[in-house]
LUMVO-211915 format. One record per residue (C-alpha): y, z, x. Coordinates in steps of 0.02 Angstrom, whole numbers, padded with zeros to 5 digits, always signed. Example, Ala and Ser with C-alpha at 12.3 -4.5 7.8 and 13.67 -1.06 7.14 Angstrom:
BEGIN
-00225+00390+00615 -00053+00357+00684 
# end
This chain:
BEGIN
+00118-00008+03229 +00204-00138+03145 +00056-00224+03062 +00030-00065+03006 +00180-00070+02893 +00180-00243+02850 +00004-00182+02774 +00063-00041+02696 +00232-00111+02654 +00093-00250+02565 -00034-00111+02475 +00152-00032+02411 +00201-00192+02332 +00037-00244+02268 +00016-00077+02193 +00175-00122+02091 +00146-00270+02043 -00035-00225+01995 +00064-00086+01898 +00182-00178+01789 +00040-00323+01764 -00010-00255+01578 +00099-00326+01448 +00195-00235+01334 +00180-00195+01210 -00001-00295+01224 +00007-00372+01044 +00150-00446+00978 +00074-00545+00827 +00164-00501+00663 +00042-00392+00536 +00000-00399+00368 +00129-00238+00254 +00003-00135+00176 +00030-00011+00053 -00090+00141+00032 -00089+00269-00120 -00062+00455-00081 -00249+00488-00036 -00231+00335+00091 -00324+00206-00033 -00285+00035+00009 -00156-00015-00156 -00096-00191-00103 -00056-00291+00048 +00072-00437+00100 -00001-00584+00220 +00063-00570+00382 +00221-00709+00437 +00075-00810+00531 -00019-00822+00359 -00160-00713+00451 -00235-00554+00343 -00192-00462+00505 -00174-00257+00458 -00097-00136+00574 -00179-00063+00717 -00310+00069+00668 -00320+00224+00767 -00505+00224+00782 -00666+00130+00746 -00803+00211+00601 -00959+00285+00709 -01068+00173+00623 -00954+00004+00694 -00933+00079+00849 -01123+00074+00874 -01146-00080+00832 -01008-00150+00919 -01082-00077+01080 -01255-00120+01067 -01218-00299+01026 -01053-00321+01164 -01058-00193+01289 -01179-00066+01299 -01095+00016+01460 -00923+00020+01389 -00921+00203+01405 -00949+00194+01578 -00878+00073+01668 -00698+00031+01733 -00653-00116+01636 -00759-00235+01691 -00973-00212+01699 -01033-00298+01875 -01203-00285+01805 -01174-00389+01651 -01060-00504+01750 -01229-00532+01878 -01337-00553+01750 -01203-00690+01649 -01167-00775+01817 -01357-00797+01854 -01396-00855+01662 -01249-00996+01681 -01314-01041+01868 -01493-01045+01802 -01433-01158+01621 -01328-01269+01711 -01206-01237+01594 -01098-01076+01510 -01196-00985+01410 -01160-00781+01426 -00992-00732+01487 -01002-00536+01568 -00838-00505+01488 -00814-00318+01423 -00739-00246+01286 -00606-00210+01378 -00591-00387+01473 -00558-00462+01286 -00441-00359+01215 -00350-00421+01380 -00405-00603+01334 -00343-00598+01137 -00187-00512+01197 -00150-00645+01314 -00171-00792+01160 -00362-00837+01226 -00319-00935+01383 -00428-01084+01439 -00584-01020+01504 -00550-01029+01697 -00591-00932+01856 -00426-00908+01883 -00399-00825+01704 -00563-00734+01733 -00488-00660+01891 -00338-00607+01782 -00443-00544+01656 -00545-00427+01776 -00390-00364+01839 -00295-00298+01700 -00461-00264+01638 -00464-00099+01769 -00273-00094+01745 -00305-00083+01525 -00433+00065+01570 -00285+00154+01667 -00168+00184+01529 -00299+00167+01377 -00439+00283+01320 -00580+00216+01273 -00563+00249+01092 -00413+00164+01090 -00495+00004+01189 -00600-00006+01059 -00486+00021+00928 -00356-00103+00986 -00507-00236+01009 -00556-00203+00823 -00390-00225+00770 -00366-00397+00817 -00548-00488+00845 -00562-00641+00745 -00674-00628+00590 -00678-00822+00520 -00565-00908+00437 -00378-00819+00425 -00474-00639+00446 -00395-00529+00574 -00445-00372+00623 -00593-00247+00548 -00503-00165+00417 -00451-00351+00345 -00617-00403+00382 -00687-00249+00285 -00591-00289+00132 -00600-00473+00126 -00791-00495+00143 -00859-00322+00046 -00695-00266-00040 -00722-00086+00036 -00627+00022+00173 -00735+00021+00327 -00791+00189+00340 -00881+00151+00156 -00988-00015+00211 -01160+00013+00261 -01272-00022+00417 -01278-00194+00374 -01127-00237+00343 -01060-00153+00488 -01175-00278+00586 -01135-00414+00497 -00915-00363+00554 -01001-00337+00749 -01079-00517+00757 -00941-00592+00675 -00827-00609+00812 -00928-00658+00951 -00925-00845+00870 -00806-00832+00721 -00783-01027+00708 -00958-01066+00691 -01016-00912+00589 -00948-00870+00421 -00993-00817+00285 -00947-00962+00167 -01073-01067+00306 -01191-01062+00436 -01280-00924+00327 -01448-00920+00401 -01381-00910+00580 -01256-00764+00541 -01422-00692+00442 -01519-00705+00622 -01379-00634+00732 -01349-00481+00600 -01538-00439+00589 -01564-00454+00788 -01431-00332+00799 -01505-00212+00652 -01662-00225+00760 -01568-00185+00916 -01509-00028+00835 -01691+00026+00777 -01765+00005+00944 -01617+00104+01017 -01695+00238+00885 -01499+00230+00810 -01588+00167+00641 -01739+00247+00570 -01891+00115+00513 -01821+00161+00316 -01639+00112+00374 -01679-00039+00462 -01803-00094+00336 -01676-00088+00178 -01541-00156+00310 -01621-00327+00335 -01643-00342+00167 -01462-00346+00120 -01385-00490+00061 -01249-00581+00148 -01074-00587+00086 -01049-00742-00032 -00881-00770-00040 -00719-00698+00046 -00643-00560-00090 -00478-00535-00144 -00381-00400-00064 -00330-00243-00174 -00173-00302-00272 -00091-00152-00363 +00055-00126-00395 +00128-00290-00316 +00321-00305-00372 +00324-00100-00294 +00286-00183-00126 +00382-00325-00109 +00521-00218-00174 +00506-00087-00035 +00453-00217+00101 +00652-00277+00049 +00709-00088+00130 +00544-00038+00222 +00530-00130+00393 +00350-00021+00413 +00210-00118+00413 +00095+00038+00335 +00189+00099+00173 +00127+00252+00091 +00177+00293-00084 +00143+00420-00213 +00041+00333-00316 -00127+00375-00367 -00245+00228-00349 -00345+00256-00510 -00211+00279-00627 -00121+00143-00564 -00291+00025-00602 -00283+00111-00765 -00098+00093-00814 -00078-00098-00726 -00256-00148-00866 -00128-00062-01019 -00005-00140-00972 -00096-00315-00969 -00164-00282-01137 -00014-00250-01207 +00077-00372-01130 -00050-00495-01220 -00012-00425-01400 +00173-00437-01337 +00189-00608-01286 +00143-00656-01486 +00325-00581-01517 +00401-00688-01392 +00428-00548-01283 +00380-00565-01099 +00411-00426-00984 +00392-00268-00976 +00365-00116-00853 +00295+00043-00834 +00320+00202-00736 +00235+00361-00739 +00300+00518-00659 +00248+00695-00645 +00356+00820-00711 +00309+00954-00608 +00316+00858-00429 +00400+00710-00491 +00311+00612-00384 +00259+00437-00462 +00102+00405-00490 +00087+00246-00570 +00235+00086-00553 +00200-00065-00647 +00362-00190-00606 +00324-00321-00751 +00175-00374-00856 +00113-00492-00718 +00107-00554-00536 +00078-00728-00506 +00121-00904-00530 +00210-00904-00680 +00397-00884-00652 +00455-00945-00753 +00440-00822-00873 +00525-00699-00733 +00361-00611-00688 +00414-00581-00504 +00552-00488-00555 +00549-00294-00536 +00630-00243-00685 +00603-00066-00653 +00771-00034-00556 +00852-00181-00676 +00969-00101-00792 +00937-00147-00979 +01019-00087-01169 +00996+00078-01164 +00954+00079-01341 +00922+00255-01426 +00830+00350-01261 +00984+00423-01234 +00970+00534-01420 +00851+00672-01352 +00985+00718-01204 +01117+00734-01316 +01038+00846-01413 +00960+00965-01273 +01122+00967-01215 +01194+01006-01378 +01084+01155-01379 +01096+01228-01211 +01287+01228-01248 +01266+01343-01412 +01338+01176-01525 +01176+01152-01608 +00992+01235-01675 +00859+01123-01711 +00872+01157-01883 +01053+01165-01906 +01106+01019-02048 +01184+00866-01993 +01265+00742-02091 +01199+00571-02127 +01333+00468-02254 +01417+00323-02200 +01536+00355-02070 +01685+00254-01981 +01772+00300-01824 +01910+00154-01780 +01838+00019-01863 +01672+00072-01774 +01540+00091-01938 +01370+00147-01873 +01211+00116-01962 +01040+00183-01975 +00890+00069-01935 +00810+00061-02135 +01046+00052-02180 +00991+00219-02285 +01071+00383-02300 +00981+00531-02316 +01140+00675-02327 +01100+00820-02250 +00964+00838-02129 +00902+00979-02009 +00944+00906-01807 +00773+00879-01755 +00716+00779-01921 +00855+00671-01863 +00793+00658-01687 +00621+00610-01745 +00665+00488-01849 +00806+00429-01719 +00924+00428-01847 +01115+00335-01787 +01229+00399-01904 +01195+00589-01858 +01167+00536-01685 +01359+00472-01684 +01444+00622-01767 +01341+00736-01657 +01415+00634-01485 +01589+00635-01575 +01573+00831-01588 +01507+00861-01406 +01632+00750-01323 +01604+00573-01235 +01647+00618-01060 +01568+00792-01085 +01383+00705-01117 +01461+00545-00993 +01461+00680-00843 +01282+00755-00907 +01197+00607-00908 +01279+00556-00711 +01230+00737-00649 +01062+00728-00715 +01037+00553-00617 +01079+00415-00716 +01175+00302-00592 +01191+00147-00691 +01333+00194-00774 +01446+00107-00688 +01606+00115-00834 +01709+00235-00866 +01686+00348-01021 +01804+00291-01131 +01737+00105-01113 +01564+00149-01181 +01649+00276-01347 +01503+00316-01467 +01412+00165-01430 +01345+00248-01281 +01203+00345-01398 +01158+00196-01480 +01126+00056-01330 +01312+00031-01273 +01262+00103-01114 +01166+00021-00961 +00989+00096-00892 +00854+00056-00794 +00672+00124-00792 +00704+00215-00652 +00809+00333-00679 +00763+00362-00862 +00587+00391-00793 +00674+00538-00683 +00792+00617-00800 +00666+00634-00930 +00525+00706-00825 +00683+00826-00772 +00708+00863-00963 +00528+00890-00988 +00515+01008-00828 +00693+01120-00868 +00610+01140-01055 +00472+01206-01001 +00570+01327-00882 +00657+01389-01033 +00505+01407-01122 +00448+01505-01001 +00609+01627-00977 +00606+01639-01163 +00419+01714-01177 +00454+01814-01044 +00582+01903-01113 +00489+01924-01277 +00371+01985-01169 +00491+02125-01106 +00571+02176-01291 +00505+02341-01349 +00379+02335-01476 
# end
């Protein structure tokens, strides 16, 4: 009786033990900060803190992969517990029969356990282990998620972590986009990523990938047309660069994002479209001396952003303060503030667009403002003055409405970089006394454009109701 409960008393604490045996959480590594557009395109990405293009855990592995994966690693993955006895027979009579290592039986699931424990010495002691929390992985894991987890952090040469990384840095796609071959080429990689590459050892990575593609056609998963045009894919040539839109947007929110998956608003095409403007112009600029500038397109429907260009470049040169953000740094506002005043004006009965305001030579307090050509023109309807962003009328008009009247329009509307108070700015704040930053301009004038078209709108409508 009491060996009985010395056994069971054993089995109990075993059973705990065996329990608690599988780290977590089972990677710790630190990841790569990516930053995906509002479709989920791939914008940009950081290097991870190890200096390993390691991305975040994906939640599951393309079909096409998957297949390969399995025919090349484990073909009874979806059937066994962890770990394959057959494959671990057949390995242990291969090594027995070589006199040396040469197949190791290990499962997908046995080297997920293996890269999670830092690739221990290759032991029968850490085999042991390996079997072990092998079953114990299978316990808490599906096997979607086995095989997501060991396709999120397999070595793929060089400092290539991880299929979607992989994916990106050798064909500059996402990985449900790359074809048969390539997916073969991401399966073999692993299994030897020191030795293969693709900057070397071509014709042996060539000969693993195409004994795989044939592996697949006499499975019948490729047809003889697939597996004919497969083989005769070329190799990767170089590693690519990884997608780098929109740069100074991510290391600005990496600053106040702790997530290592950021998605944004943008819209991956524009942004392409705007950054290549923006370079252009930048080029034409830099003959005036004049080195950065940014960009920021909203929608004035959804406000949402859909393009964010920090400063005209990204890379070595800062000197010139290209790393800077300088969308959320506050600059002159200059005259951007003009079309404000005078919707406000408007909506407050003061003004009609072509109501005459004066343009003569005008001094408040010592305070003389002039036009940009230093030309008077007399009297002018209000929005010839706004279009040719006239100062003088531009001053009288603030002087009329009030200071701290348009002050307290322009803070409710959003504008949070003035930090003064009213009287400190006086009528310089219409012509540049003021501070701003792209930001919020970029806000309150897609609010401008979206309350004139509501007004627009209420106004046809009730034309639409007057009798005829």
């Amino acid at each position: 009786m009491f060996k009985r409960h010395i056994i069971i008393i054993a089995l109990l604490i075993a059973s705990i033990f065996y329990w608690q045996s599988l780290p977590a959480p089972l990677f710790t590594k630190p990841v790569s900060t990516v930053m995906l557009d509002r479709n989920g395109q791939l914008l940009s990405a950081h290097i991870a803190k190890d200096e390993q293009w390691r991305f975040p855990t994906i939640k599951h592995v393309p079909q096409k992969l998957k297949q390969a994966i399995l025919t090349f690693e484990d073909k009874r993955f979806e059937y066994h517990p962890g770990v394959d006895p057959i494959a671990m027979a057949r390995a242990l009579y291969l090594n027995i029969s070589n006199g040396r290592t040469v197949s190791g039986g290990s499962t997908i699931s046995m080297q997920v356990i293996r890269m999670a424990r830092d690739n221990p010495p290759r032991t029968l002691w850490e085999k042991a282990k390996e079997v072990i929390l092998a079953t114990r992985l299978e316990l808490s894991y599906s096997k979607d998620e086995i095989l997501a987890l060991y396709a999120s952090n397999a070595p793929y040469g060089g400092n290539v972590v991880g299929l979607e990384a992989a994916s990106w840095r050798y064909f500059g796609r996402t990985p449900e986009q790359l074809s048969w071959a390539e997916n073969a080429t991401l399966a073999v990689l692993p299994n030897s990523p020191a030795l293969i590459h693709p900057g070397r050892n071509r014709l042996r990575l060539k000969n693993k990938r195409d004994g795989l593609l044939a592996s697949l056609h006499e499975n019948k998963t490729l047809t003889d047309i697939e597996y004919k045009l497969a083989v005769l894919e070329l190799l990767p040539i170089k590693p690519k660069r990884i997608p780098h839109l929109a740069p100074h947007l991510l290391a600005t929110l990496m600053r106040n994002n702790d997530s290592p998956k950021i998605k944004t608003t943008l819209l991956r095409a524009e942004q392409t479209k705007i950054e290549r403007l923006m370079l252009h112009h930048a080029k034409f600029l830099s003959l005036r001396d004049i080195h950065n500038l940014a960009a920021l397109v909203v929608d004035n429907e959804s406000f949402d952003v859909v393009a964010y260009v920090g400063n005209s470049q990204f890379g070595n040169r800062f000197e010139r303060g290209h790393a800077i953000d300088i969308v959320h740094r506050s600059r002159s506002s200059g005259s951007i503030l003009k079309p404000f005043l005078f919707a406000r004006m408007i909506q407050s009965g003061e003004l009609l667009p072509d109501t005459l305001v004066t343009d003569l030579p005008t001094q408040y307090s010592g305070y003389m403002p002039e036009n940009y050509d230093r030309e008077y023109r007399g009297a002018v309807p209000a929005k010839y003055a706004l279009a040719r962003s006239l100062n003088v009328p531009a001053v009288r008009m603030l002087r009329q409405h009030g200071v701290s009247r348009f002050y307290s329009y322009l803070q409710k509307t959003g504008m949070r970089s003035l930090i003064r108070p009213a009287d400190d700015y006086g009528l310089t704040l219409i012509l540049g006394g003021a501070e701003a930053n792209l930001w919020d301009m970029a806000s309150i004038y897609a609010n401008l454009a979206n309350t004139a078209k509501l007004e627009r709108y209420e106004l046809d409508k009730s034309y639409a109701l007057m009798p005829s």
